[in-house]
SEVO-946335 format. One record per atom (N, C-alpha, C, O): residue in one letter; x, y, z. Coordinates in steps of 0.1 Angstrom, whole numbers, padded with zeros to 4 digits, always signed. Each point is the difference from the previous one (the first is absolute). Layout:
residues N
AXYZ/...
This chain:
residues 79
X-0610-0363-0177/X+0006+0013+0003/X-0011+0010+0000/X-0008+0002-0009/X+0008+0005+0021/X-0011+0011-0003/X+0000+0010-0008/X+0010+0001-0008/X-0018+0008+0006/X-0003+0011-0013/X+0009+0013+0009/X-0007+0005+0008/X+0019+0000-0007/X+0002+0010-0001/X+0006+0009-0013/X+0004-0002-0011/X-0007+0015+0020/X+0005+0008-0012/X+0016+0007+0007/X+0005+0006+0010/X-0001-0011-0019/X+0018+0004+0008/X+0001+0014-0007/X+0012+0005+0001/X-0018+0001-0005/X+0005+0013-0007/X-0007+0015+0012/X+0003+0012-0001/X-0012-0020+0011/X-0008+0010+0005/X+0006+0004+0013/X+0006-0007+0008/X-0011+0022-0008/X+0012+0010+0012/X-0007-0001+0012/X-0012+0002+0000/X+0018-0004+0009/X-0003-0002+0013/X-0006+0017+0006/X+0006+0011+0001/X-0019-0015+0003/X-0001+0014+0008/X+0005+0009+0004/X+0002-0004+0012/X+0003+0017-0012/X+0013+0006+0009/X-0010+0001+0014/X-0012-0002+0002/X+0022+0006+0008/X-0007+0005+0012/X-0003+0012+0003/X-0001+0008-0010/X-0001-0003+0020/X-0003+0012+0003/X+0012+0010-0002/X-0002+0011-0007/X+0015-0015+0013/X+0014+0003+0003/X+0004+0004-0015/X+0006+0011-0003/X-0010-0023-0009/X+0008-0003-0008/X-0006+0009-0012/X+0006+0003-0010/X-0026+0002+0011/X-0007+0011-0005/X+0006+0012+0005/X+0004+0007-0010/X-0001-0001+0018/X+0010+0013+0003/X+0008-0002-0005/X+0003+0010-0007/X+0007-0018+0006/X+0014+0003-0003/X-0004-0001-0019/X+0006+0001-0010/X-0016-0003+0012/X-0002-0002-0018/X-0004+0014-0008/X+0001+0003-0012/X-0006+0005+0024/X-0009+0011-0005/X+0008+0012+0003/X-0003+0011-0003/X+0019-0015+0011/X+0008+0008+0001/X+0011+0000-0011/X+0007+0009-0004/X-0007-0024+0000/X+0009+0001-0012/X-0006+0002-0013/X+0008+0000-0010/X-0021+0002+0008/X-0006+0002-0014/X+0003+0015-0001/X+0003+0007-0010/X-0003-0001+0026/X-0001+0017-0003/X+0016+0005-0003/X+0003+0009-0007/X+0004-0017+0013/X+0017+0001-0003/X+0003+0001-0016/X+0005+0010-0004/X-0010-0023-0005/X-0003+0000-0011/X-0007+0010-0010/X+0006+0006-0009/X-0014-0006+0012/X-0007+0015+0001/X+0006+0012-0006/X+0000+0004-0012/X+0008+0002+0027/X+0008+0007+0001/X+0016-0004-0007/X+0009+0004+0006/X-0008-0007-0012/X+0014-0005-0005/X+0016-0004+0015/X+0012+0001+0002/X-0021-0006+0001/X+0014-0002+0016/X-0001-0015-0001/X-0001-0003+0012/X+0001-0004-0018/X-0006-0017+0001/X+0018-0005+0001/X+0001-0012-0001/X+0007+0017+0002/X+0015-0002-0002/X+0003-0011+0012/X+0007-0009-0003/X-0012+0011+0015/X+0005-0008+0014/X-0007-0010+0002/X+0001-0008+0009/X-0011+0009-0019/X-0012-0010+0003/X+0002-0019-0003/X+0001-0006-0011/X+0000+0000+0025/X+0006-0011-0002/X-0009-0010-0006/X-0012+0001+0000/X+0021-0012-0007/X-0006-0007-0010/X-0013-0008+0003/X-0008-0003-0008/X+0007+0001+0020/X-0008-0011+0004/X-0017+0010+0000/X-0012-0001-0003/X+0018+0006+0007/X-0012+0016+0001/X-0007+0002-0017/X-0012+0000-0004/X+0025+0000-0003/X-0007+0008-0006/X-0002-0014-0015/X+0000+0003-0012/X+0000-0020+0018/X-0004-0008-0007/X-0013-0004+0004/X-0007-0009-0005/X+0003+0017+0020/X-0014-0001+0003/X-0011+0006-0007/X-0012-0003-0002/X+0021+0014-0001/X-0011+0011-0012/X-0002-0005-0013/X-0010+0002-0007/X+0022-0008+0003/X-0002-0006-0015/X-0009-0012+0004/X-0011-0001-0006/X+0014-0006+0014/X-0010-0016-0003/X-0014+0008+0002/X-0007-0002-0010/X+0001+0009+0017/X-0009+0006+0005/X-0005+0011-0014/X-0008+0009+0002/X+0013-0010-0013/X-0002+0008-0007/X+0000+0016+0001/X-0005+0006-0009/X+0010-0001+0019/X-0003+0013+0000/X+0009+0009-0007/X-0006+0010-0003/X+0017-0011+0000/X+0012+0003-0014/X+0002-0009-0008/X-0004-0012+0000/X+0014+0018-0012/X+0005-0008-0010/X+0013+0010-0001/X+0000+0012+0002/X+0010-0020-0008/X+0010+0003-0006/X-0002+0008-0014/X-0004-0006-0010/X+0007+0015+0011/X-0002+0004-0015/X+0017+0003-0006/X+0011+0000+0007/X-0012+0003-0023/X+0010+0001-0006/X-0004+0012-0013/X-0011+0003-0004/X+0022+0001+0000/X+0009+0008+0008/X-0004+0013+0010/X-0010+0006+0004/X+0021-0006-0004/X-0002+0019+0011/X+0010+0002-0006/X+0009-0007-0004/X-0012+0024+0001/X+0008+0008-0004/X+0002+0014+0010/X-0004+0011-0002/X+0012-0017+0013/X+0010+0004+0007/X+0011-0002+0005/X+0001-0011+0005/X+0010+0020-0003/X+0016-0004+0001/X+0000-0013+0011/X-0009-0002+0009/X+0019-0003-0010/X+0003-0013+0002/X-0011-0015+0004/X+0004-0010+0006/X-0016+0012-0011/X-0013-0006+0001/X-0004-0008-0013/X+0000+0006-0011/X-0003-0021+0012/X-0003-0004-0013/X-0012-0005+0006/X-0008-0003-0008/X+0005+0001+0017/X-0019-0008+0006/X+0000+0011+0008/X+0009+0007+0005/X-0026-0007-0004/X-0003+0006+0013/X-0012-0009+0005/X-0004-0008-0007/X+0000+0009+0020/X-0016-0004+0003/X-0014+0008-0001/X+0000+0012+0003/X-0008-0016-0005/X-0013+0010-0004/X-0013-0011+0010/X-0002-0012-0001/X-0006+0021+0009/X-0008-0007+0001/X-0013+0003-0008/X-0007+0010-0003/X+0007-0025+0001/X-0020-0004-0004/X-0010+0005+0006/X-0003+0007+0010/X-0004-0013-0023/X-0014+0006+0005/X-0006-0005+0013/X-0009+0005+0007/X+0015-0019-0006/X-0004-0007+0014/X+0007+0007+0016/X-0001+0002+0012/X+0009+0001-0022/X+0018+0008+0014/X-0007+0012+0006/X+0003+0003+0012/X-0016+0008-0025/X-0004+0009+0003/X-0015+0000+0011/X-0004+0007+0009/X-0002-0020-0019/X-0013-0003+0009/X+0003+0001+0016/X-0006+0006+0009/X+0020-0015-0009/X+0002-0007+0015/X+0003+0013+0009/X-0005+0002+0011/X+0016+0009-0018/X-0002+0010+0009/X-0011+0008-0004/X+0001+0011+0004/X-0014-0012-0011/X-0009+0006+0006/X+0001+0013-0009/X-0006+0011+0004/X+0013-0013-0016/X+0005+0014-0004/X-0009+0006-0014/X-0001+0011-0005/X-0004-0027+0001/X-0013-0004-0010/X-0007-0005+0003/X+0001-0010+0008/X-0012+0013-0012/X-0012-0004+0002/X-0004-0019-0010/X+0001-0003-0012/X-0007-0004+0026/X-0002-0011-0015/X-0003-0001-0007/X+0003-0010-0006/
């Protein structure tokens, strides 16, 4: 059997880096509400958010936050 690593994230594309750097800023901005799952399980495997707990706002028990990686990627920190 060969040596893979089954845990590791497939490259995004070009397509799939924009729509990444449009949903981190959504997040960001607190509008992450329409943001579909598949999207936004690209950003989690990819590290660029995490689920945090709690939030302490009405009807909200998680929110998302991006990383320090989420921040490098848009460019928003320095590495």
């Amino acid at each position: 059997m060969a040596d893979q690593d089954w845990y590791a994230v497939r490259p995004m594309t070009e397509a799939q880096e924009r729509d990444a750097r449009g949903d981190l800023t959504m997040i960001i901005r607190g509008e992450e509400l329409d943001l579909p799952w598949g999207r936004l399980r690209r950003l989690l495997d990819h590290e660029f958010v995490v689920i945090s707990f709690p939030v302490h706002t009405q009807g909200s028990v998680r929110s998302l936050d991006p990383t320090d990686k989420g921040l490098r990627f848009l460019r928003v920190k320095e590495q």
